[in-house]
C-alpha positions, 0 to 999 in steps of 0.5 A: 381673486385672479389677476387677469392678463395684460390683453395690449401693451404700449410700446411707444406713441405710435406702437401697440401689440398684444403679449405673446402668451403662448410659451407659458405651460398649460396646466396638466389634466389631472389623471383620474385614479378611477381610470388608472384602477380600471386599465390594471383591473381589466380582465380580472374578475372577483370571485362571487364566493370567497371575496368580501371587500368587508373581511377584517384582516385579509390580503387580496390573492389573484389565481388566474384572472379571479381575485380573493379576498382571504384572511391572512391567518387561515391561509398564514398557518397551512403551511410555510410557503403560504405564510411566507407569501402572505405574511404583513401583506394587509395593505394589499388590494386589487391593484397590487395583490398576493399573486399566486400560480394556481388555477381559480378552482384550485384555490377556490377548493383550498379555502373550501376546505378551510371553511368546511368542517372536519367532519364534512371533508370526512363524507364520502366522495358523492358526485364527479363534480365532488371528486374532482374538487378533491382534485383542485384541492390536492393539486394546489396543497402539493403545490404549496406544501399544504401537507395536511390538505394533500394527504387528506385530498388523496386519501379521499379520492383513493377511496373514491375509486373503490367505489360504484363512482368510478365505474361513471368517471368519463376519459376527461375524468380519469385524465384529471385523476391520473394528472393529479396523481402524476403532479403529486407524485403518488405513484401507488394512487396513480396505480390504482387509477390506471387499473381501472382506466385500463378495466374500462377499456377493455370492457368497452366502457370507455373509448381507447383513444382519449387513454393513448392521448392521456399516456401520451401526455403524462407519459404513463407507459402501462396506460399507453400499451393498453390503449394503443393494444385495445385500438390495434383490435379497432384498426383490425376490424374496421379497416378495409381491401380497397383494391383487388391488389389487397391494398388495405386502408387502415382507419385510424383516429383522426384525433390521434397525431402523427406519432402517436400514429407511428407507434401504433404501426410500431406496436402492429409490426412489433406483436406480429413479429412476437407472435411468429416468434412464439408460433415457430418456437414453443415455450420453454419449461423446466421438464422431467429428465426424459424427453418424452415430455419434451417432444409430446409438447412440442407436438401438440402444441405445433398441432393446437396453432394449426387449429381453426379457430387460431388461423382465423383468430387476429393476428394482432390480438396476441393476447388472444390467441395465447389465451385460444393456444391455452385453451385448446392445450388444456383439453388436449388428451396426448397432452394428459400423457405427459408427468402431470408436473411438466405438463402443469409447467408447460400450461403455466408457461402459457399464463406466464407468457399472457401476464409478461406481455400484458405488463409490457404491452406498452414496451411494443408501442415505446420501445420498438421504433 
């Protein structure tokens, strides 16, 4: 039983007071462990698919703001960074977890291919969604030096693009494509990827915007050229003479920044420039030792870029009007006169020139400022 307090205290005869409690500690609210778990846990979720409060032998892995719960040896034995992050970490839980730096997708497709068979991770590549948690997948093994998972990953989606399937890949699609490739230092992947991205660019399947800002970002030259060359012909046929002065507005993509602008008046400036040059110089080609061939192509050729349809032709389309100059010359019957070696030279210094440019079309737009 609790002593109670003294409520007054007699001085003397004639004095009575009451005691002054108000020094003595109040005794401290106990702080609630639920609240305290709360204000750690706030803004974390756990994930509805690979968190089992009941699995036996796991440690709690937070990527982002998900946290799984996994079993130390399937993550321990992918690979020696991974076991050295989890190793002895039983006692881990929501409040103090292994905390990884990866995104919540791409650690959940790592322990999908754990828990899949063999067999099933064999399966062709059947949908978008699928192929890019080949992504996830081949993102977070390069990131933690899983090399079985990342060579199983990137084979994969190299077969994927060989397929009807990336032909239905969107812009958002083939950026997760070229930025695995580029974080995983697969050059040869990344090749294959901006072949068909630039394919579907020049077929008009796929809009050349989203491609300049992809190689922007990811710095892939080859990608940058194709897309700026492709947007170039767009400004051409859209833009518009606002005045009877021959001021001419250029409708460029809103979505495109003040650099990205800039290089792509660079690279207008720069083909211009590269086809006048080619205009007045005709290509060079090993000749016989006479000059006749020499002088019958210089002739003709003067005469093929005086045609009709080179003068209407676009003057940023090079690749174009390579390929109508090309044209006009191969049926050209002055041109059959030459020594049928020097003239097949001269024909295929034109090819020559068109596959130059094509590689280097990145070059206009990088180089040029």
């Amino acid at each position: 039983m609790l002593k109670s307090k003294t409520r007054f205290i007699i001085y003397n005869n004639n004095t009575i007071f009451e005691p002054d409690y108000s020094d003595e500690r109040k005794p401290r609210k106990r702080a609630r462990i639920e609240d305290k778990e709360s204000d750690e846990l706030a803004g974390l979720f756990r994930d509805s698919q690979y968190y089992d409060s009941k699995l036996p032998d796991a440690c709690v892995v937070l990527a982002g703001d998900t946290l799984f719960k996994v079993k130390i040896n399937a993550l321990s034995k992918l690979s020696l960074k991974l076991h050295a992050m989890v190793d002895g970490t039983e006692t881990s839980g929501d409040c103090n977890p292994v905390r990884l730096d990866a995104e919540p997708d791409d650690l959940r497709a790592l322990l999908w291919a754990i828990h899949t068979s063999p067999d099933e991770l064999k399966q062709p590549i059947k949908d978008i969604s699928h192929l890019r948690k080949f992504c996830s997948l081949a993102r977070i093994s390069h990131a933690f030096d899983c090399s079985s998972q990342k060579s199983l990953a990137l084979s994969a989606i190299r077969d994927a693009l060989d397929n009807s399937l990336s032909e239905t890949c969107s812009s958002s699609d083939l950026h997760v494509l070229a930025e695995t490739a580029v974080g995983c230092e697969a050059p040869i992947l990344l090749d294959a990827i901006v072949s068909r991205w630039i394919k579907r660019i020049q077929c008009h399947q796929v809009p050349s915007v989203p491609g300049i800002i992809s190689a922007d970002t990811l710095h892939i030259p080859r990608l940058s050229g194709a897309a700026c060359y492709a947007h170039l012909q767009e400004i051409a046929e859209q833009s518009s003479t606002i005045s009877d002065q021959g001021v001419t507005h250029l409708h460029m993509d809103p979505k495109l920044d003040v650099s990205q602008k800039m290089h792509l008046l660079a690279g207008y400036w720069s083909l211009v420039n590269y086809w006048e040059q080619l205009r007045r110089h005709p290509l060079k080609f090993v000749c016989c030792s006479h000059n006749k061939c020499s002088d019958i192509w210089e002739r003709r050729w003067a005469v093929a870029l005086g045609a009709p349809t080179v003068l209407w032709a676009s003057q940023v389309d090079v690749l174009g009007l390579i390929r109508i100059t090309r044209g006009l010359l191969v049926v050209d019957k002055e041109l059959e006169t030459m020594d049928s070696k020097c003239r097949a030279k001269a024909l295929q210094s034109l090819r020559d020139a068109c596959e130059n440019l094509n590689d280097t079309l990145g070059d206009h737009f990088t180089n040029s400022l």
